[in-house]
N, C-alpha and C positions, 0 to 999 in steps of 0.2 A: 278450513274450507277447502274442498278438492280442488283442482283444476276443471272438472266440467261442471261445478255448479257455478264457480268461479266466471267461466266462460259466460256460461246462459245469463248472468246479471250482466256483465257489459256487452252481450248483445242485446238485452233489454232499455240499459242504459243508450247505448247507440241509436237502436231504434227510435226510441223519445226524442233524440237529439234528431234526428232526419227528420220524424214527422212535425215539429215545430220550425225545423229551416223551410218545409214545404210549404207552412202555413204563412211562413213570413214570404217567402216567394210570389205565392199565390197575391197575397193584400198588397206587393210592394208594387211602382208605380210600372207602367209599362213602358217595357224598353224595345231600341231599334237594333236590329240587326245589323251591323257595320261587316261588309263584308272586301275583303281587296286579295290582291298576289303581291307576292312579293319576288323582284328577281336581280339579278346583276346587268351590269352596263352590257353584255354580252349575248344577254338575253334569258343565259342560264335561270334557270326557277334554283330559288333558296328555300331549302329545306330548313328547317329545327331551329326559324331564327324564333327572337324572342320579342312579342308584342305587348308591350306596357302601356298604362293610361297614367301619364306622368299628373302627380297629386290623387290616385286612386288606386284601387288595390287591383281592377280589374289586369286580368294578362292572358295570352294566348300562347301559342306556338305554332309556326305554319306547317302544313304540311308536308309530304314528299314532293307534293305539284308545287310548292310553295304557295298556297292560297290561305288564308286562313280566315274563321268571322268570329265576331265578340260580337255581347250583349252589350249595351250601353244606354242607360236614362237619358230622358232628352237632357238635350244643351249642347253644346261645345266642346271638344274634346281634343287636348293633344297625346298623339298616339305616337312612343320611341320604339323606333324598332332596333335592334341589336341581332348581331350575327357575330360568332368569334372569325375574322379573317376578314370583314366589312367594318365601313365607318359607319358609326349608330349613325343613323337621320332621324327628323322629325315629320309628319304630316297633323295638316286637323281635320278631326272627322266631325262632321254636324249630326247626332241623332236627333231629329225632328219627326219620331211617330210613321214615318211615310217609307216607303223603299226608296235607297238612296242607291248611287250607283257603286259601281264597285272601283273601290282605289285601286291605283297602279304606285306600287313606290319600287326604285330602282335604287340598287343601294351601290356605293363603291367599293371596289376592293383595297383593303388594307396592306400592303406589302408590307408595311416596316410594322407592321401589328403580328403578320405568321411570323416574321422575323424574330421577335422575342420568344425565349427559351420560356417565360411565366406570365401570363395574363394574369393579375389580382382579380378580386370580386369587387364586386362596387357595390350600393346600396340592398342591391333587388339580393346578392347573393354574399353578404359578408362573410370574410374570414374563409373565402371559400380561394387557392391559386387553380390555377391552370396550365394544366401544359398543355402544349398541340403538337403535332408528328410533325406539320411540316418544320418546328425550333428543333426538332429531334433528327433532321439530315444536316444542320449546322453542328452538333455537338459531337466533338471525337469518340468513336464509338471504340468498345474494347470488341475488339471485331465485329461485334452484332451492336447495330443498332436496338436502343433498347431504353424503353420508357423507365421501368426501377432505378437503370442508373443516372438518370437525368434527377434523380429527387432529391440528391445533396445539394442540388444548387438553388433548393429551393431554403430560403428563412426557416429553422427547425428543425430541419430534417440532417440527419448524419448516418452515415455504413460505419460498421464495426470495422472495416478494413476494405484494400482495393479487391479485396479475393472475393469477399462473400456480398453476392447482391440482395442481402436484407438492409431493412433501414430500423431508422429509430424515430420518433414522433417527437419532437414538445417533453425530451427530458426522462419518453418512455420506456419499455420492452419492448425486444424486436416480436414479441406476441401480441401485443397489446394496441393494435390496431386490426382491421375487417379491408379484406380486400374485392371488392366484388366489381363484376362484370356484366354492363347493364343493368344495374342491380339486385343479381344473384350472387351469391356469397360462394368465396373459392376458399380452396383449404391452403394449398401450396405449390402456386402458377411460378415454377421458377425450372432452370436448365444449369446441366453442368454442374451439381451440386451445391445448388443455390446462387452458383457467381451471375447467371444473367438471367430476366427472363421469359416466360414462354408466351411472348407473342409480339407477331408481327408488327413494328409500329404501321405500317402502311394500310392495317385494319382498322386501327383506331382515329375516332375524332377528335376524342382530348384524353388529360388524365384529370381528374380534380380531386385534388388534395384540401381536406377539411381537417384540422387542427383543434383550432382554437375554440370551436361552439360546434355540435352535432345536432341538428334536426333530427326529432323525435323519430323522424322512418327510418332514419341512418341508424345500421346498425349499430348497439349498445358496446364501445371499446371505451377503454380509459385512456386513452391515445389518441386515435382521430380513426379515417377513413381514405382509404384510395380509390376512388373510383373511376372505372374505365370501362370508356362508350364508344359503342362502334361505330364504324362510319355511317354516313345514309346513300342510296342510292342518285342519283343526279339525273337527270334528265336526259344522257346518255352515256351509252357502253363505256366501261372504263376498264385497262387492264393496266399491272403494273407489276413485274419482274425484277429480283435482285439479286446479286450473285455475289456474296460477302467471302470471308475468312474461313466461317463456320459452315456456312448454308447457302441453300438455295430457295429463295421463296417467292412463290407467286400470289397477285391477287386481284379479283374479278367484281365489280359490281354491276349489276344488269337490273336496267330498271323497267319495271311492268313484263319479269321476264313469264309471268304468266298470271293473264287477268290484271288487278288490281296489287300483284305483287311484286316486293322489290326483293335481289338477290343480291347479298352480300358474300364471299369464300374466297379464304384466302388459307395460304398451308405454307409450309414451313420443311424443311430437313435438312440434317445435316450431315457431311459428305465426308468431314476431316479425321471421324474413325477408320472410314475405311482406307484415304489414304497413308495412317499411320500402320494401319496393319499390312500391307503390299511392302511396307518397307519394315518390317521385322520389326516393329518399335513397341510390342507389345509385353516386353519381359520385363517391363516397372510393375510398382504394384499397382493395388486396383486404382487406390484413391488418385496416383499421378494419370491414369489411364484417362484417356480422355472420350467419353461415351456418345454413340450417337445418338441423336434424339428426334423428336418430328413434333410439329402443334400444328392445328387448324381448327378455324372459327368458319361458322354459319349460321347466318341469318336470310330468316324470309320476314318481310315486311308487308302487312298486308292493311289499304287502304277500303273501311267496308264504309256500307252509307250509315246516314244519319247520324255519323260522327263518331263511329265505332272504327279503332283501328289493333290490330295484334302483331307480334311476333315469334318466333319460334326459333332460338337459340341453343346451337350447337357448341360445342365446347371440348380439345380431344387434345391431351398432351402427354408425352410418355421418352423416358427416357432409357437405355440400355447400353449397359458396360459391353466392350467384347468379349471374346471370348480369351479365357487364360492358358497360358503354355502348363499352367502350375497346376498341380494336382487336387491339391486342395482348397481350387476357390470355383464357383461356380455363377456368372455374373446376375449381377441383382438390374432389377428395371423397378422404375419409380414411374408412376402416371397419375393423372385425375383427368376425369371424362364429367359434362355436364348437360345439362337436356332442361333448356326452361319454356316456359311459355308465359307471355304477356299480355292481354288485354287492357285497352285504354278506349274511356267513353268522352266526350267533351260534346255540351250543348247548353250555349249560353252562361249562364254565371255557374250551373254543375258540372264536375269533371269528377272522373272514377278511373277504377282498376283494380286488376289483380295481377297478381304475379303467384308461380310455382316453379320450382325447381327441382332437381334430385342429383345430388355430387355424390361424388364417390372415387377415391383417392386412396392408393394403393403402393408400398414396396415389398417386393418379393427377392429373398438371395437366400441360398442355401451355398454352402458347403462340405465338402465330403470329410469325415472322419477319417483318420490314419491313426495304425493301429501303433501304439508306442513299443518301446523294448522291454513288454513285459508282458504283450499280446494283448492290453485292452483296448478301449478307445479313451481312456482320460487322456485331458488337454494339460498342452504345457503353455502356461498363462507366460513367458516370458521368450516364446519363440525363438530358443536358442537354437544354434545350428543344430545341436547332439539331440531334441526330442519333436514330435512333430508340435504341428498347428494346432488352435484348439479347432474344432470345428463350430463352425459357425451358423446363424439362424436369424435372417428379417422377414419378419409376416407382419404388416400393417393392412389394416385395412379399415376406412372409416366414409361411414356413408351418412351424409346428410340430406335432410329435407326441410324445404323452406319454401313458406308459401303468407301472402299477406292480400287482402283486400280493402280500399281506401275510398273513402270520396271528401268533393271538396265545394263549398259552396262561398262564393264570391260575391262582395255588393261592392259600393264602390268608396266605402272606407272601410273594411271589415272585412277578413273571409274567415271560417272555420275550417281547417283538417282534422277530419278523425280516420283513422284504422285498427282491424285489431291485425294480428299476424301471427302464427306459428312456427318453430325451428324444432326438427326431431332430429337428433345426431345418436349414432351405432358406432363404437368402436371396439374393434376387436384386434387388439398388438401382440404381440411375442417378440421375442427377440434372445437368444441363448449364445455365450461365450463373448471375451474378449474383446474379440475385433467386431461384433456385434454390434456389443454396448457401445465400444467409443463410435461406431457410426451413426450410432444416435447422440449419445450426450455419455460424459465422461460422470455422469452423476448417477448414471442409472445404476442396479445390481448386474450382477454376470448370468445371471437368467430369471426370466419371469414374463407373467404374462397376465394382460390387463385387457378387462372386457369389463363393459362398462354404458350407461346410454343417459339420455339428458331428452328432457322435454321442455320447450318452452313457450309460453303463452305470455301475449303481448295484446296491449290494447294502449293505442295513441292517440292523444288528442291536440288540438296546436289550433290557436288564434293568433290571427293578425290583425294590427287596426293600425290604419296612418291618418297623420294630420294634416288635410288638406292646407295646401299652400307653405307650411312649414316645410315640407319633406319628413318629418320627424315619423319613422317608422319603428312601432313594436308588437315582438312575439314575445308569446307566452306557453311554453307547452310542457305537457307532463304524457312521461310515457311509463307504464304498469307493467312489470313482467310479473308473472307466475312459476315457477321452477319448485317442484318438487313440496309444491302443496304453503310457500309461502310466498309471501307477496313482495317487490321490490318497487319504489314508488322512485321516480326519477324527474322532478323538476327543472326546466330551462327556459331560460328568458335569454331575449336579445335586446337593443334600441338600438338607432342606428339614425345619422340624422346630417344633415350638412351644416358645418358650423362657422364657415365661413365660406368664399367664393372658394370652387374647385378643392374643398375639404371636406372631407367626411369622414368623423367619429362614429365606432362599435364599440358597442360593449358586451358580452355576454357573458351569463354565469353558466353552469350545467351541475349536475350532478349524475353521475353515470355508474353503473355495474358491467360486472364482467364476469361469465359463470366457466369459463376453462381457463387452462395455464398449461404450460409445455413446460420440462424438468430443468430448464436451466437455458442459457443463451449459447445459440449454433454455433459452430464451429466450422472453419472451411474444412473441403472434405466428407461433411456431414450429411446423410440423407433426409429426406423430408423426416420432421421429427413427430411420435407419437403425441396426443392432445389430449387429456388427463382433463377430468372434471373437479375440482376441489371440494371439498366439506363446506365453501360458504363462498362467496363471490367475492374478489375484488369491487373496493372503492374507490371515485375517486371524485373529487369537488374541484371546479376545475371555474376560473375566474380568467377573462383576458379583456384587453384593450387595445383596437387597433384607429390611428390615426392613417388616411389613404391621402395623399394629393396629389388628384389629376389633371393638369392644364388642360384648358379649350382643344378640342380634336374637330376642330372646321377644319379641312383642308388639308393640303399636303404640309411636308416641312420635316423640322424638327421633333419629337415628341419626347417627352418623359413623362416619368411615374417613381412616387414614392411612398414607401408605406414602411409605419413603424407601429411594433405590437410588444404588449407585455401583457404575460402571462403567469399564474403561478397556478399547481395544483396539489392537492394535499390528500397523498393514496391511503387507504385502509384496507386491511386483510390481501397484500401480496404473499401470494403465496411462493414459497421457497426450500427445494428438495436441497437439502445441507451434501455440499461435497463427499464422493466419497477418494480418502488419499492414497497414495501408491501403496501406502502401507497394508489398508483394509485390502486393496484389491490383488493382493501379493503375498497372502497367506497362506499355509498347506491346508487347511479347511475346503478352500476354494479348488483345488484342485479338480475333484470329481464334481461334476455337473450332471444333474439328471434332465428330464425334460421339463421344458418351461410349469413352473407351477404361476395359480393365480396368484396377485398380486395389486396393494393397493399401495399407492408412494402417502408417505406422510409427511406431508410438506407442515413446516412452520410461516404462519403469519406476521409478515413484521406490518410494520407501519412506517409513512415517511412522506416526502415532499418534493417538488420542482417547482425552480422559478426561474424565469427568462426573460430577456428582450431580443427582440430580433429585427433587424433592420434589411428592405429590399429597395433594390432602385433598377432602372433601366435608363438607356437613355438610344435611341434609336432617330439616324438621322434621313432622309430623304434618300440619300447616295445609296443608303446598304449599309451603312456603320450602323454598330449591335455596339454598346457596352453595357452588361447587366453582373449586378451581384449581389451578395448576401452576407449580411455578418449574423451571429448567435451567439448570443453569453449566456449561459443560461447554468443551473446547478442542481445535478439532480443526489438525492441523498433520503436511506433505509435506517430504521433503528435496530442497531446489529449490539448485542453486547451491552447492553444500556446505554451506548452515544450511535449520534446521528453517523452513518457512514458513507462516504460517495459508493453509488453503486456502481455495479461494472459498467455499465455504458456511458457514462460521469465522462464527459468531454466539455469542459467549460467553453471553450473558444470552437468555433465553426467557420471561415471564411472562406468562400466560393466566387471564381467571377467567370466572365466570359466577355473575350470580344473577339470581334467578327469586322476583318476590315477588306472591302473590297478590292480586286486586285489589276480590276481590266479584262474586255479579251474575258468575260461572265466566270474570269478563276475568282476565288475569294479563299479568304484564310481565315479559319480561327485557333483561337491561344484559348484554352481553359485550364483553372488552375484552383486544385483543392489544398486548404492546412486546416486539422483539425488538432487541438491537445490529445495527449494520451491518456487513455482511461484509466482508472481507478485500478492498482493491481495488489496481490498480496506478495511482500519480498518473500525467496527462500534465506533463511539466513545460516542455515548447516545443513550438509547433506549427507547422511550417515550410511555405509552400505553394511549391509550386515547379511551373515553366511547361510545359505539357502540349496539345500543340495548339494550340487558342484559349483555354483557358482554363489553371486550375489545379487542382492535387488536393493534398487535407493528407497533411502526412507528420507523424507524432508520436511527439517523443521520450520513452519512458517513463521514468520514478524508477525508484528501488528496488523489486521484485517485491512487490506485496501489502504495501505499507509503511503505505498509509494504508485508514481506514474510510467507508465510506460512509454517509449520516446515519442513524441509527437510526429504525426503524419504529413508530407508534403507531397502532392505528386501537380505535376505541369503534363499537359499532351497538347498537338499543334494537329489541325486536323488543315489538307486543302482539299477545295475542288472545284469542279468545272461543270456550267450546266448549261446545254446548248440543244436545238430542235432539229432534226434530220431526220426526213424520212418518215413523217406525220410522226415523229414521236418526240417526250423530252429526253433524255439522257442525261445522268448524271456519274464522272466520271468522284471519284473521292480516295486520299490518302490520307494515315492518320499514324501520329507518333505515339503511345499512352508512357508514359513516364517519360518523356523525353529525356531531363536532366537525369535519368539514372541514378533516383534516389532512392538510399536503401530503409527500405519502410519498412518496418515489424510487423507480423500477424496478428500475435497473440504472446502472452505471455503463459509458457508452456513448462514442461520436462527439462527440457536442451536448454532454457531458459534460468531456468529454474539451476543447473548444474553450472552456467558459466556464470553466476550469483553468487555460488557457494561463500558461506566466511566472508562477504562483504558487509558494506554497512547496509541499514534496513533500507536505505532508499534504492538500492541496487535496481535497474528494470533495464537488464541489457536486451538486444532485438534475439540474441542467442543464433540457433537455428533456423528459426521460423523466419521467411522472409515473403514482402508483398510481391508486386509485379516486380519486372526487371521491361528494360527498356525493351518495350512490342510494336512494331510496324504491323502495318495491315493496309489493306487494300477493297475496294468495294464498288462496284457499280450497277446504276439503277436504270432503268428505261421504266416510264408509263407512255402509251395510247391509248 
């Protein structure tokens, strides 16, 4: 069956599904229109809080004015509203057939709630944390404040190192999660060669990190999702300025800055290339070279009638090395640009949308050939003093398109979601010589070139039904891709239910596919990496259980939270491009390079598993006292060789905390402090150099696959600061230690690594060469009006 006949039957199937939800609408009994605002003790209008019919499925969301209406059967109704940063409240609403007036509910502000570093999910949104920007000015920034790095301290979540600001999911691949914005999909939103990244926390509302269960619309990963939403507009002018390490970045919301529209923009750049170049600091090489870079996000927010509202999102990040003293490097720039647009319908128990997007994500570096002592251009692969460079070649370029349409029909123990949705991605990579290859991945060949495209078709469908007066809430949903003329059928269920006071039990199953993979896991240093389509999709079957206990939250005080989850999932068909060793890459074959030919990687599929528990607490007191943290056990493990083997991101132990202890006089301090095990590494156990030319190149013989660990990571940073009002504004002054105690942490386990092994026993996993942060002070300050 092709894709478009594929198509035309679940828009036929869909269709039938609408025109029966119409007829059920149409015969169901008649409902009142409940209509109120919602704002703070200040007067302010709350936007994007969340309106629930506590024992029914119906929900809203309020406006930018903060007003919002729901449909509602007659009877009696209590109605919770939620806001992140306010304490939930309750009201009752009577629909009784008649126009009733319009509620007023005034919500409080939660201080010791923005105060925490991770908001869990509760019933309405299991398995779902959260983070918010304002726990993101408590947390010691590595110069830049920065949402990616705050995700260690979440239950799960672990970085390969303190260098590189990718993560790892629930035991996964740093690929194998979807990062999207607003819910448009990014390829690789990151600065500085991945160490932080590209965007303003002061743009954003929250992050939400989903793990353990994906909703059918969430994009298809074997890992989870990162989602990140931008702010909303407020009921008046806001500006906010910040002057870091790195950068300088401003940002602006203007509401109703024309008509019915709200203006979000905020930008970003950074200053500290150029003062390294004013000071002659630019004769390291590129990778030490520290690039400037620039982001900015834009949204227009547009409120239309009858319950139509859009947006139109901007998206603009790019990064560029200086300029070199050296003849033969010529600097490479990395970006992605994004252009979406949104429509959403809401009236009564139906709600809708669509979404479209178009990404496009790009590195460009060339280098100049010199000509050797024999008047060609062959490269000399081992950059000895006596011949040149080889020359060098990055051209990525990968454009995708993503566009989905949804609706959703609500009663008041029951709703249905269906959508279908389409992904079209274009890539076209090269990459030739050397220093090329390893700025992508040390697995790839010494030239080639990969052009390549993917279509995918989606159709979603998701029920919900709860039992009145139990609380007992379950989904059930299955989502259908299409790729390449077959079909992939994906099952998920959740339940979710309170099983004793202030406790509440999830469960969810999923089964999930994944149709790209990237050639191996990043390395600091490394440029955005090209994304390879495979001969068949990753699997993955994916089982958790979370227990949440939240105390009573009337009033002020004391408050805590704790939540404990275990998980396991069991992967099929990862795909995997087999090393290639010094040896292969250090032959006289390899010498002459012609220009990139096509090229397709032939990865091998293994099979394998992860299982974990994870445990999260906070405990935040009236005063400003924060203590939150996280543990992780969890073990992930490939079938390499006919046995189970830990794979490279295999960190069994994960522990994160954070406190935050108020100081007087509006200073305050926090202590954060990461230990994770060391991963999974292969020992060298001889390292043989054998005669090449005029000189030599190592050949090294490995141990046993992933037999030995490399040293375990700790690092401590103390952040303070001072936030005070002068001058209609707030101000916030901040200083931050990142490694305080001066510990010497490993990268990776490498070359230099690999040579100070030599002749040892197989467990040998010295830090070598390679080393993380060293003790970094920085400084930062912020003003909003």
């Amino acid at each position: 069956m092709s894709p478009k006949s594929w198509l035309k039957q679940c828009l036929c199937v869909a269709s039938a599904a609408l025109v029966v939800l119409a007829a059920q609408a149409v015969s169901a009994q008649e409902s009142t229109i409940i209509r109120g605002c919602v704002s703070g003790k200040a007067g302010e209008a709350v936007s994007r809080a969340n309106i629930s019919v506590m024992g029914a499925l119906f929900q809203t969301r309020t406006a930018d004015d903060g007003c919002f209406a729901i449909a509602l059967p007659a009877g009696e109704w209590r109605l919770v509203v939620r806001r992140l940063g306010y304490l939930p409240t309750e009201v009752v609403a009577r629909a009784e057939g008649l126009a009733q007036p319009d509620l007023s509910i005034i919500l409080e502000r939660a201080t010791t709630e923005l105060g925490r570093l991770v908001v869990n999910g509760d019933v309405l949104s299991p398995f779902t944390s959260t983070i918010t920007p304002m726990a993101l000015r408590q947390l010691p920034p590595l110069g830049e404040r920065d949402a990616f790095r705050a995700l260690p301290f979440l239950p799960g979540v672990a970085q390969p190192n303190d260098i590189l600001g990718r993560f790892y999911l629930a035991g996964g691949a740093s690929d194998e999660h979807a990062i999207t914005l607003n819910g448009h999909p990014l390829q690789a939103p990151f600065h500085l060669n991945s160490v932080v990244g590209a965007f303003n926390p002061a743009s954003l509302d929250r992050v939400d990190v989903v793990m353990h269960h994906l909703p059918v619309a969430a994009f298809d990963r074997v890992s989870g999702t990162i989602d990140l939403h931008t702010r909303n507009a407020v009921d008046r002018s806001e500006r906010e300025a910040q002057l870091s390490v790195l950068s300088l970045s401003g940002t602006a919301s203007e509401p109703e800055l024309v008509g019915n529209t709200d203006v979000l923009a905020t930008a970003r750049a950074s200053y500290l290339s150029g003062v390294l170049a004013r000071l002659d600091l630019d004769g390291a090489s590129d990778d030490l070279q520290i690039p400037s870079f620039r982001d900015a996000v834009v949204t227009a927010r547009t409120q239309w009638a009858r319950g139509w509202d859009s947006e139109v999102l901007l998206f603009h990040t790019q990064d560029s090395w200086p300029e070199s003293s050296r003849r033969d490097n010529v600097p490479a720039t990395w970006g992605e640009n994004l252009v979406g647009l949104r429509v959403g319908y809401q009236d009564g128990a139906w709600s809708g949308g669509a979404r479209i997007s178009v990404n496009r994500a790009t590195v460009d570096q060339r280098s100049f050939a010199i000509p050797d002592q024999f008047g060609s251009v062959n490269a000399n692969l081992f950059n000895s003093a006596s011949q040149p460079r080889l020359t060098s070649l990055i051209d990525i370029d990968q454009r995708w398109l993503s566009a989905q349409v949804h609706a959703r029909y609500q009663r008041a123990q029951w709703s249905l979601f269906a959508a279908m949705g389409l992904d079209a991605r274009e890539h076209d990579n090269a990459w030739l010589g050397e220093t090329a290859r390893e700025r992508l991945f040390e697995q790839l060949p010494l030239s080639a070139r990969y052009v390549a495209s993917q279509s995918a078709a989606t159709a979603l469908l998701e029920g919900t039904t709860i039992a009145a007066g139990s609380g007992l809430r379950s989904t059930l949903g299955l989502r259908t891709t299409s790729v390449g003329g077959a079909l992939y059928v994906a099952p998920r269920a959740t339940v979710s239910a309170p099983v004793a006071k202030e406790l509440t039990l999830s469960l969810g199953v999923d089964r999930r596919f994944q149709f790209d993979a990237i050639a191996g896991e990043p390395i600091e240093g490394s440029l955005t990496q090209p994304v390879f389509f495979p001969a068949k999709p990753r699997t993955a079957d994916v089982a958790a259980v979370t227990a949440a206990w939240r105390p009573s939250r009337k009033g002020a005080g004391t408050r805590a939270q704790l939540s404990v989850s275990f998980f396991g999932k069991r992967n099929r068909n990862r795909p995997v491009l087999e090393t290639r060793t010094a040896a292969d890459n250090a032959t006289p074959t390899d010498v002459s390079i012609g220009p990139p030919q096509e090229w397709q990687p032939a990865f091998t599929f293994v099979n394998g598993f992860a299982l974990g528990a994870t445990v999260g607490f906070d405990l935040v007191a009236e005063g400003g006292w924060l203590l939150q943290g996280s543990y992780t056990r969890q073990r992930s493990r490939d079938e390499r060789d006919g046995d189970m083997r830990a794979t490279p991101w295999d960190a069994p132990h994960q522990l994160a905390g954070l406190l935050g202890v108020p100081l007087g006089q509006k200073w305050q301090i926090t202590l954060a402090g990461q230990f994770r095990s060391g991963p999974a590494v292969t020992p060298i156990n001889l390292t043989v150099l054998n005669p090449f030319f005029d000189g030599y190149f190592p050949r090294y013989i490995p141990g046993e696959l992933r037999s030995a660990r490399a040293p375990s990571f700790f690092r401590a940073d103390i952040g303070v600061q001072r936030q005070w009002t002068a001058r209609g504004a707030t101000w916030i002054l901040s200083a931050q230690a990142i490694n305080a105690l001066a510990n010497d942490n490993g990268v990776r386990y490498d070359g230099v690594t690999a040579a100070s092994c030599s002749g040892r026993s197989q467990g040998c996993a010295s830090n070598g060469g390679t080393r993380g942060l060293p003790f970094l002070p920085s400084v930062g300050l912020e003003v909003r009006w």
